[in-house]
N, C-alpha and C positions, 0 to 999 in steps of 0.2 A: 520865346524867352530862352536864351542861350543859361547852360550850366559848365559854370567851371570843373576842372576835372576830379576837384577835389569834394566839390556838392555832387558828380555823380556818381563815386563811392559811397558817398554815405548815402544817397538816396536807394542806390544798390544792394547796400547793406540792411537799411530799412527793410525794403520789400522781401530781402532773404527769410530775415529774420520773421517779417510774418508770415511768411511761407511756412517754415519751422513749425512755427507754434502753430497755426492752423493742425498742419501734418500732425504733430503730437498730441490734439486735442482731438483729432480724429481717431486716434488709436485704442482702441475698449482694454482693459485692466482684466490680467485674466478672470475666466469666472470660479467665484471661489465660494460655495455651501458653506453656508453655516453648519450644516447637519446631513447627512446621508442617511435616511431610512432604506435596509434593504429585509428582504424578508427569506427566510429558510426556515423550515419548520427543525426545533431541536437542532441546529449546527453549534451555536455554541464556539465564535472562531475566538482562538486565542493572539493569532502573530499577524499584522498587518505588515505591509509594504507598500510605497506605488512607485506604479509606471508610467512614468508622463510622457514617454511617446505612444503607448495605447491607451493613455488619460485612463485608467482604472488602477483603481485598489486592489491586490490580490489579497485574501484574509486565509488563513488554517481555520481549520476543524478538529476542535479536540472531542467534538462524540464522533464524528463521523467520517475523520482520516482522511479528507481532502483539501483539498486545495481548488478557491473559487475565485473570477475575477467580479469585482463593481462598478461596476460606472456612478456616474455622478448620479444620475436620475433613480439608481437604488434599483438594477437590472443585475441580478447575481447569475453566474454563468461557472459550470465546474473546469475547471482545467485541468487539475490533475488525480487522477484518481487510481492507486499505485496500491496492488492489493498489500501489499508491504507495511504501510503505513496505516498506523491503530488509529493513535490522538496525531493529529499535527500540530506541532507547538510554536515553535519561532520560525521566522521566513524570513529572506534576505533575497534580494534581487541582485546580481552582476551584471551590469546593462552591458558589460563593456566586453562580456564572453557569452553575451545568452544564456544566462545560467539564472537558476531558481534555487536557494538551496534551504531545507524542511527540515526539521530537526523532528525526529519519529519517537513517543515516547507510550508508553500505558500506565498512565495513573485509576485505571480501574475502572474507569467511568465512559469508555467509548463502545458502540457497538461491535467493535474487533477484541474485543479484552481478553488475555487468554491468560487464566490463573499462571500458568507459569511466567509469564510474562510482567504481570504487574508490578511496579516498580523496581523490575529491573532493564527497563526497556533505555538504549540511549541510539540512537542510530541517524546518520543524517543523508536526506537523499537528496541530489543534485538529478537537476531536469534542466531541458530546453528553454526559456522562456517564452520562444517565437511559437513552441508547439505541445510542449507537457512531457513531451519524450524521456523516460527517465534513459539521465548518463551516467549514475553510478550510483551503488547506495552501499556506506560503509558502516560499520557496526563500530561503533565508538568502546559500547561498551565491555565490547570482549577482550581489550586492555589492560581492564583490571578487573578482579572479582568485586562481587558487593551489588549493594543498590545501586538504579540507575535512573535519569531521567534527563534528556537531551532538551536543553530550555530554550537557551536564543542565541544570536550568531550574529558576530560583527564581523563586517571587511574591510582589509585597510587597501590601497590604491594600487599593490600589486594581484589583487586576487585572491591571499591568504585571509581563510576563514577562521574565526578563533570562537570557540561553542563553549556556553557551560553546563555543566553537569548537578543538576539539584539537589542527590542524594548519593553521589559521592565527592569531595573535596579537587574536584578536577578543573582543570580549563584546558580541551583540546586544542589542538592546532591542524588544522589541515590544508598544506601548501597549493600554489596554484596549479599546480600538478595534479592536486586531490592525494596525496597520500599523508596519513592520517598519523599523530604523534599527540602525547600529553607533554603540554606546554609548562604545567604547574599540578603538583600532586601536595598539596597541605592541612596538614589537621588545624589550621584556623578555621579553616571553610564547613570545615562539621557542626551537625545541630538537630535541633528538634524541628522535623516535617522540613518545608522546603528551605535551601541555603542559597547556594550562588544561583542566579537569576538574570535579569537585561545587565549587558555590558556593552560596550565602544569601544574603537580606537581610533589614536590618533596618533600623527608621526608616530613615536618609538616608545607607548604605550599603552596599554590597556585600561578603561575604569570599568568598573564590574561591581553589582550590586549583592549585599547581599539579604535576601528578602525577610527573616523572621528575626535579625536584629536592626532590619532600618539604616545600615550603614555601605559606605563604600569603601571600596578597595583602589589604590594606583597598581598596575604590574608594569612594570618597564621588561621591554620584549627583550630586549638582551640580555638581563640579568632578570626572570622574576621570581626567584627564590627571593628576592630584598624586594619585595613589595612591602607597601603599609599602609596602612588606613588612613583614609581623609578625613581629618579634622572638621567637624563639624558642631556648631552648637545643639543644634535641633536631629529626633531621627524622623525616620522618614521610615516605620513601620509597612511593611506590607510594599516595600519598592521593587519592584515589577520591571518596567519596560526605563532603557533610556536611549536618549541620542542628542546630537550635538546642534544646537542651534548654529546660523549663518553666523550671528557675533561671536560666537566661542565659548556662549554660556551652554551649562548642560542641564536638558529637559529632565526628570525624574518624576517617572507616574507610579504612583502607587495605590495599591487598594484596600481590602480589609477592612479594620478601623479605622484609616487613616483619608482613605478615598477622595486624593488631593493629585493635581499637578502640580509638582516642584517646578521654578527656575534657580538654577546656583552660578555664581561665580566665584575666581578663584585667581587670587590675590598672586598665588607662588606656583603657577603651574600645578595647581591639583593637590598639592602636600595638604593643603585644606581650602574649605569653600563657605561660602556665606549662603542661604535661601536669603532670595532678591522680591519674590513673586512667588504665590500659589494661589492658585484655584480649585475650587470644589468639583468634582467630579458627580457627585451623589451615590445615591447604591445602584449602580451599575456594573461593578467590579470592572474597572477600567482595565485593561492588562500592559498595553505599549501604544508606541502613537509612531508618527511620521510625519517630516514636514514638509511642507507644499504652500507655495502660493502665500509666504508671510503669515504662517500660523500652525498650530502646532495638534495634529489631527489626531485623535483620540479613538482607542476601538473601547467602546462599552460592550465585553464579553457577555456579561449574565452571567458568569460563573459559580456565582451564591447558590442561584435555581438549580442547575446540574447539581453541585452537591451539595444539596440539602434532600439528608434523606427522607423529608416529610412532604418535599415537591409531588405531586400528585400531577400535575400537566407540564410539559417544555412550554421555554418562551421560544418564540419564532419571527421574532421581529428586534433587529440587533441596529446599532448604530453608528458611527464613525463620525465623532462631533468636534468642530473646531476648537480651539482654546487660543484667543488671543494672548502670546506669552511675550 
């Protein structure tokens, strides 16, 4: 049976086509936990990150000042361990320079705590990430007097790292270079126990939470003395950790009383946001998440346990749990 030229195109095309789909039915969907049990006695991490070319989680230690990697299968391993660093608090991965960068704080509660030190500690230390190496550790807080507490760190796409300060009204800047400047110094940011907390950026501004009033802030990097609050109906008491989802909406975890993941969106560029989606976290004191693999990955601290002065044992077994958002 002879085929004109135009039936052996599409019979051509037929066979490609199930070639295709064969080929993409063959292909497995990354593997993605519901849940990460890993176990350390008493660590207590507060800042997560991951690294998906060495497929783990890096977590902080705010009792025990390190820095640990997790695999999927719940295998914790230290990385860095920097006699420098009291609590570790927030982490930030630079995939794109090797860089780790740790925000070093003493809230009282680590096994390095040193009376003069406590709540005035703000310090951030940049390391290797191929090896732990530390490359520089700058003292944020010798900029200004006063309390101090170095919380969490966003990077924008050149390198530049921008940190907040919980107990004084600050938001550093530290260029790709590493040399260290206050980006924003204001008396809104003051308050009772902890204030500014997880922040982002994106193009040509900053969102930044602030944690014992539930709300957020925009700072536009060029100008952010004219920042202002995002409009929102609902607060979001105890807002902790955030970061930007793939569609553009932005993750908000918080803990306390409120022990919720936020989704929000935002109608005018951030001037104000609507909650779209929450989910319950439980009493785990969630602190910040990361995302991976279409899902929005959650560190359950324990932090309640730490300080509660009537804890009698550590818990030793922490978790990193998905949240479809």
């Amino acid at each position: 049976m002879k085929f004109q030229p135009a039936r052996r195109q599409l019979l051509l095309l037929f066979v490609c086509s199930i070639l295709f789909i064969t080929a993409c039915s063959d292909k497995k969907a990354p593997y993605s936990p519901q849940v990460i049990r890993f176990n350390k006695a008493a660590l207590y991490p507060e800042g997560v990150d991951y690294d998906p070319k060495g497929k783990r989680f890096l977590v902080t230690s705010l009792r025990e000042g390190i820095v640990g990697s997790v695999k999927d299968d719940g295998t914790y391993q230290a990385l860095i361990q920097d006699p420098q660093l009291v609590s570790a608090i927030g982490i930030r991965i630079d995939h794109a320079r090797d860089r780790v960068l740790v925000c070093n704080s003493d809230p009282g509660a680590s096994i390095h705590t040193k009376k003069e030190n406590q709540g005035k500690l703000a310090g951030l230390g940049i390391y290797k990430l191929s090896s732990g190496e530390l490359i520089k550790y700058i003292n944020l807080g010798a900029m200004m007097d006063g309390g101090h507490f170095c919380n969490d760190i966003a990077l924008d796409q050149a390198g530049n790292a921008y940190v907040s300060d919980s107990f004084s009204p600050i938001i550093y800047k530290i260029d790709n270079q590493l040399n260290a400047s206050i980006l924003l110094n204001h008396q809104r940011f003051t308050g009772e126990g902890f204030n500014l907390n997880g922040l982002v950026v994106k193009d040509d501004y900053l969102i930044i939470a602030k944690y014992n009033e539930g709300i957020l802030f925009k700072v536009p990097l060029n100008d952010p003395q004219n920042f202002s609050q995002v409009k929102i109906m609902d607060s979001m008491h105890g807002a902790d950790g955030l970061l930007w989802a793939p569609d553009g909406s932005l993750i908000v975890i918080a803990n306390t009383t409120t022990n919720k993941v936020f989704k929000l969106t935002s109608p005018d560029n951030w001037q104000s946001a609507k909650i779209v989606k929450r989910t319950d976290t439980g009493q785990v004191f969630a602190t910040t998440g990361v995302y991976r693999d279409g899902g929005v990955y959650v560190l359950n601290a324990m932090l309640h346990v730490l300080f509660n002065p009537a804890t009698k044992s550590h818990s030793d077994s922490f978790e990193i749990r998905k949240h479809p958002m």
